[in-house]
Every structure is written in structure tokens, then in C-alpha cells.
N, C-alpha and C positions, 0 to 999 in steps of 0.2 A: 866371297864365295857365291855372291850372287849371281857375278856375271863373268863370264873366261877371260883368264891374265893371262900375263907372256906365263906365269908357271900353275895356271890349272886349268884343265881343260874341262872344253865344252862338256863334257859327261860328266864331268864333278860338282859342273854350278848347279843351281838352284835355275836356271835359266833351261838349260840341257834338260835338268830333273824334270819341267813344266810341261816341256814340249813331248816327253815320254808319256806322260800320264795325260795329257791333252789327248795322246791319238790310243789310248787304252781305253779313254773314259767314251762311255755310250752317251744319249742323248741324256739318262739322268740315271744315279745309283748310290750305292750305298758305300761311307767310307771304305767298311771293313770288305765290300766286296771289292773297290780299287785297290785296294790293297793289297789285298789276294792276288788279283790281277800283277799287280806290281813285281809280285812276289817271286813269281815263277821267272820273271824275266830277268831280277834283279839275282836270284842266285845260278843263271845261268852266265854262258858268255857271250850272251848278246849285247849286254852293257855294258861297255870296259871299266867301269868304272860303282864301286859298292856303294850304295846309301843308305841309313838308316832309317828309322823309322822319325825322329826328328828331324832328320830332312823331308824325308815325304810331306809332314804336316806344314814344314816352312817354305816347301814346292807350291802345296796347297793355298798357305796363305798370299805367297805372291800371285800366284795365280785368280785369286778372289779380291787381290787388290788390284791389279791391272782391268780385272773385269771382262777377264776370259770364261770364268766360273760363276755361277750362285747356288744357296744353295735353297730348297726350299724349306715349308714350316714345316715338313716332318723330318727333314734333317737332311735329306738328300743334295747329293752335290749335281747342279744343270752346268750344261756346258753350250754356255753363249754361242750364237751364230752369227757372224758378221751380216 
């Protein structure tokens, strides 16, 4: 699920999930507020495709392990710049 087969698509991985919440997230914020953010888009039909909230956080974590994300010591999530 990480990444699109021949039978899931790109809006169902965890890959797709990353790249949504990468162009949602500001230069730095709060889970609960990406979330929110997430939120509106995810029960609309902009995203073909539903995810829960344990995806969101397994989005999350790939995304902090590729090192697109950190977060800082008050908990906030940054969003690396090349």
C-alpha cells in the first residue's frame, strides 16, 4: 500500500496520501491542524480515494522517514526544502 500496483491506485497509497498532505502543509503546523486540513478534502471529492486516520499518521511517517518532514521540539511538523 505503500506504493501503486497494477490494482491500487496512486490516491490509495501511502505515496499519493504524502504528496497531498506535502502541498496542504505550510512551512510548519500542528498535527491536529493538518489534519483538519486533510479533513475537508478527504470527505470531499477531490480525492478519489478515502483514508483514515491511520493512514494519515503512516503518510506521516513515511514522509519523516524519507526526510521530506521534521518535526520540531514543540511537536510541530516542518516541511523540508530542497
Amino acid at each position: 500500500m505503500i506504493l501503486p500496483t497494477k490494482h491500487i491506485m496512486f490516491s490509495e497509497s501511502l505515496l499519493g496520501l504524502g504528496a497531498v498532505l506535502i502541498s496542504l502543509l505550510p512551512a510548519s503546523t500542528k498535527v491536529e491542524t493538518l489534519w483538519d486540513s486533510f479533513q475537508q478534502i478527504n470527505q470531499s471529492d477531490l480525492l478519489p480515494a478515502y483514508h483514515t486516520f491511520e493512514n494519515f499518521i503512516a503518510a506521516l511517517d513515511f514522509l519523516y522517514l524519507s526526510g521530506a518532514i521534521t518535526y520540531s521540539t514543540t511537536g510541530e511538523l516542518i516541511r523540508e526544502t530542497a
